[in-house]
N, C-alpha and C positions, 0 to 999 in steps of 0.2 A: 842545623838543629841546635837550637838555644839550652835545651831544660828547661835552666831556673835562671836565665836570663832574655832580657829583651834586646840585647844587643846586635845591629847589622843586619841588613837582607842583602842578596847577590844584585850589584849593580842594576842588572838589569831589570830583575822585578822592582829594586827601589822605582826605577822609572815609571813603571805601572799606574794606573789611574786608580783609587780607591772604588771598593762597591759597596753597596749595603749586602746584608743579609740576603741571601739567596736558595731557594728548595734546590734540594738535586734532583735530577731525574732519575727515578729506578731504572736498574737496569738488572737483567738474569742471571745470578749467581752461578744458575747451572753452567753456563759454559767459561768458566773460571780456566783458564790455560794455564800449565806450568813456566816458571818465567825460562824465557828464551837469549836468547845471544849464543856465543860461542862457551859458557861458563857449565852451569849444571845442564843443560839440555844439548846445547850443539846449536850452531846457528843455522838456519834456515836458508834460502837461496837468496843472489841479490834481490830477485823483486818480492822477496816475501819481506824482506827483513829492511827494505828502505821506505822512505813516503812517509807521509801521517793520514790519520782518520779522519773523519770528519768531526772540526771540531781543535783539530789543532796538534793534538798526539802522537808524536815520532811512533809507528806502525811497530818498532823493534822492540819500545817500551813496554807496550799493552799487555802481552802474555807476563810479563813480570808483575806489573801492577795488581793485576788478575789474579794471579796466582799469590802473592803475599796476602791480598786481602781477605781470598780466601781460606790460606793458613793459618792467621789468626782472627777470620770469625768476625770480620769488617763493617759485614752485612752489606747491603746494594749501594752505598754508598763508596766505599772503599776504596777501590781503584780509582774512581774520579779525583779524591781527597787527596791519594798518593801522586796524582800527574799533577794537582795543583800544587801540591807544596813540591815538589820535583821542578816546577817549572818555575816557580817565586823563588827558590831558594837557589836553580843556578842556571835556569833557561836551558831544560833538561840534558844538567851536565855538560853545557857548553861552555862555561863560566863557572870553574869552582877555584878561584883566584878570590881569597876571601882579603879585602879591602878593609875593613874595618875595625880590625885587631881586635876582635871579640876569643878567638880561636878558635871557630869555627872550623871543620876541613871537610871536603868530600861532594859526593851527588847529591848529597839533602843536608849537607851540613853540620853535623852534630857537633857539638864539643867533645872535647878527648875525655872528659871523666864520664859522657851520659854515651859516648859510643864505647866504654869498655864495660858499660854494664847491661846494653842491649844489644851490642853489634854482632852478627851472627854470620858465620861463612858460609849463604846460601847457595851459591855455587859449587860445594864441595871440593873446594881445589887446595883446604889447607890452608885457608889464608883466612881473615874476617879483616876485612881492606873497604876502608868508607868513601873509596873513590870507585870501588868496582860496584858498577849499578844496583847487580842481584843482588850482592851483601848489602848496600844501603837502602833499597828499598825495601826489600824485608826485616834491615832492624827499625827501620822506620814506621813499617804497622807494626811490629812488635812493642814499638813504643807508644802507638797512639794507642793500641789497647789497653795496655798496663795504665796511661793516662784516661781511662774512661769512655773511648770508642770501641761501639758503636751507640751504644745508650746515652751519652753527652755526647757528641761531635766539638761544640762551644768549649767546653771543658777540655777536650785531647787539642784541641788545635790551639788554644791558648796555652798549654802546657809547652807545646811544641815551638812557641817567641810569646813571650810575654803580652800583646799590645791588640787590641781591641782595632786596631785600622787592619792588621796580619789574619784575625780570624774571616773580619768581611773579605779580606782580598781574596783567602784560598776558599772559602766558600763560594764565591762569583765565577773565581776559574772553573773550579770542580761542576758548576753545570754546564760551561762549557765545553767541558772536557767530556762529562758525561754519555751524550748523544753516542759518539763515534764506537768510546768503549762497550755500548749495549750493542750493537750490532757485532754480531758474530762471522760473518760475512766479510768485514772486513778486515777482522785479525789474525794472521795467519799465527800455527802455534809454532813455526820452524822446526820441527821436526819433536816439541816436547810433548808429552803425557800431558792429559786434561786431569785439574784437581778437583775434588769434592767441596762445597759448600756445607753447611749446615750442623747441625749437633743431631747425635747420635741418641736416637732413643731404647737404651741400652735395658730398659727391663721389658719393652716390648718384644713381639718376634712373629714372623710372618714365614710360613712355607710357599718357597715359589718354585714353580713346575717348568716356567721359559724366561729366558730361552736359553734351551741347553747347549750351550757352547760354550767357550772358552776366548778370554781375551786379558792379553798381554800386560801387563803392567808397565805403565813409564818407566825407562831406561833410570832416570835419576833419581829413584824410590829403589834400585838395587843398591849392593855393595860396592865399595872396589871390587872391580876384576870380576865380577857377575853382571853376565848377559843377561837383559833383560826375559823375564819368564811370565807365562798363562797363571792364571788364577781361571777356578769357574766365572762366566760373566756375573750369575747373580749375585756372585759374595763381593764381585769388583769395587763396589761403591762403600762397604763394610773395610774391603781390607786398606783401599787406598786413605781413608779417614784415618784408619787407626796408626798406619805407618806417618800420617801428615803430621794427626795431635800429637803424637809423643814420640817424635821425632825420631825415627826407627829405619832401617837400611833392612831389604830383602838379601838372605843369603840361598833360601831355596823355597819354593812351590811347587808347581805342579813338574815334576820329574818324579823318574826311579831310584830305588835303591834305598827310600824310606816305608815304616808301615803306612802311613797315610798320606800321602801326598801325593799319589800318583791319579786321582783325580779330580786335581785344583781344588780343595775346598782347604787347603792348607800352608799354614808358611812358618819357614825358620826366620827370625829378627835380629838384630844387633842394634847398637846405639849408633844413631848418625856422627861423623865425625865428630869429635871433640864435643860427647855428650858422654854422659858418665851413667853406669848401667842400671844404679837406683833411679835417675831420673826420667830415664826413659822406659827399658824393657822391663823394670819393677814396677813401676807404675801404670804401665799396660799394661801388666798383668793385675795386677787390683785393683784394676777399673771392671777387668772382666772377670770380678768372682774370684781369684786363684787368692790364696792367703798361706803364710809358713803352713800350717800344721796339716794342709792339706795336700803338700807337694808334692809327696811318694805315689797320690796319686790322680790328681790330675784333672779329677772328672767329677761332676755331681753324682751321687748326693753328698759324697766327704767334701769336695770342693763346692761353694755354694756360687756357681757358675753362672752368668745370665743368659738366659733361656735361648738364646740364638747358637752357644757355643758349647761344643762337645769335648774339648779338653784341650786345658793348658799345661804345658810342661816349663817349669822353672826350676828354682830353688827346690833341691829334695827329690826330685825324681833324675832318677839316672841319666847322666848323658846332657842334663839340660842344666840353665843359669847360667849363673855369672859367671866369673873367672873362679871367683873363691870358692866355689860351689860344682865346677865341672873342667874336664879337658876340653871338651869340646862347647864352648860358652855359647847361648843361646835361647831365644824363648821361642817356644813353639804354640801355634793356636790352630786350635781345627773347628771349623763351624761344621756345624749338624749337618747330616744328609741321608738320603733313602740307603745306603750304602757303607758308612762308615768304618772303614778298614778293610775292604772286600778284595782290593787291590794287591797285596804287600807287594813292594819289592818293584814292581810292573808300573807302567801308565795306561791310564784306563779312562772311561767316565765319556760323554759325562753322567753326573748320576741324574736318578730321577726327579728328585727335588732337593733341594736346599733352603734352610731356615735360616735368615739376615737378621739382624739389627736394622730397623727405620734407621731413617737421615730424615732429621725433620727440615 
């Protein structure tokens, strides 16, 4: 990862044959896989997690790719763009012996001052390490977006090495890479939760009736030391988006011993490691409506709430917020339902219907 230099590619992509300009192939954002290995998800069995796709893509990669992309909003190109510069920058992490004294380090490269100001510990293990894949490939979409992808691609991957021969290469690979990543079939997720794609259309709202069930959240979307837990399935796609964008750890859902939560249309939040609680749990909260002066209580009409969600508790209401603001630090959100509080204390549901937020 250059920045603001054109300095060096990894031995082996120098070897590479130049391409022109190349389309990528669309591929379905819907089945975006959370990224896999032994780091945030747990690694998968040997035949799921060795081989490649079709197309060329270590099979162990893909669920990582996938899932960074669609963290930060890639769009259908994404993933192929991450295995192409993954594979020019060190012949995916086989080669990160940087030869060229630029100071490059790691699985995509970055330099030391542009990996401390996008490198992220995706993996959850307390470390943000530009040699451990999950944290490099996901600060490496977090850097192509900041530089303009997915609206410019030309623009983020030029950002990403300075040199007009480096935009055609990763562009050339990226359809080749393509193919294999659009087949579902072929990627196993090794045992990780599937992410959401798309932007959230938060002043719409849609009542749905099915199906009434219940399904589990991705293990690496809880906290430390919380077992993964059920959400209602219809609010699944609403809660897993809002925990992804602003980067937020489950500490409770659907369980007892809260007044609303005992039939998944509800959840307690914290900040993902080494995220700080204005950036994250304050900010989803005033995306969804909540604002100071409304805190005590929670819910429209004092709270001017977006029409899918039935109360937030933060800052100002009992029990809930930050550290500076409660014992028990926490943001809570509850989407609307046939039912809402009918439960206390018990597990129950599911209800009859529940109001989402689109994902467009």
């Amino acid at each position: 990862m250059r920045g603001s230099t054109n300095l060096g590619v990894s031995p082996a992509a120098a070897a590479l044959p130049l391409a022109g300009l190349l389309v990528l192939i669309a591929f379905v954002m819907g089945i975006a896989i959370a990224a896999g290995g032994a780091g945030a998800c747990g690694g998968g069995s040997q035949s799921e997690t060795t081989g490649t796709l079709s197309g060329g893509v270590p099979k162990r990669f893909a669920p990582i790719y996938l899932a960074a992309a669609a963290k930060y909003r890639l769009g259908s190109r994404g993933a192929a763009m991450l295995a192409s510069i993954h594979f020019n920058e060190t012949t995916f992490g086989t080669n990160t012996v940087n030869t060229t004294g630029s100071g490059a380090e790691g699985q995509m490269m970055f330099m030391p001052e542009t990996w401390a100001m996008y490198g992220v510990d995706a993996n959850g293990d307390g470390h943000k390490d530009p040699e451990d894949p999950e944290d490099a490939i996901f600060a490496a979409a977090r850097y192509l977006r900041a530089s303009g992808a997915p609206g410019d691609w030309h623009e983020a991957i030029f950002a990403y090495n300075h040199a007009e021969w480096y935009v055609d290469r990763i562009f050339a690979d990226a359809k080749r890479f393509a193919g294999g990543l659009a087949r579902p079939a072929e990627i196993s997720a090794g045992g990780c939760g599937p992410s959401v794609g798309g932007e959230a259309m938060l002043r719409h709202a849609q009542r749905l009736f099915r199906p009434r069930e219940f399904k589990p959240l991705p293990a690496r979307l809880m906290a430390d030391g919380y077992a993964p837990q059920e959400v209602d399935a219809r609010i699944w796609p609403d809660a897993v988006w809002l925990i992804e964008h602003y980067e937020l750890r489950v500490t409770a859902a659907r369980e007892g011993g809260h007044q609303t939560h005992g039939d998944g249309t509800a959840m307690d939040l914290v900040p993902a490691p080494g995220g700080s609680w204005d950036g994250t749990a304050k900010r989803a909260a005033q995306v969804l409506g909540w604002e100071e002066g409304c805190g005590a209580s929670g819910t429209a009409p004092v709270c001017p709430l977006v029409p899918a969600i039935q109360f937030v508790g933060y800052n100002g209401y009992p029990l809930h917020g930050d550290p500076q603001h409660s014992s028990l630090p926490h943001l809570h959100v509850s989407w609307k339902s046939s039912g809402f509080g009918s439960c206390p204390g018990v597990v129950c549901g599911p209800e009859e219907w529940v109001t989402v937020f689109p994902l467009a």
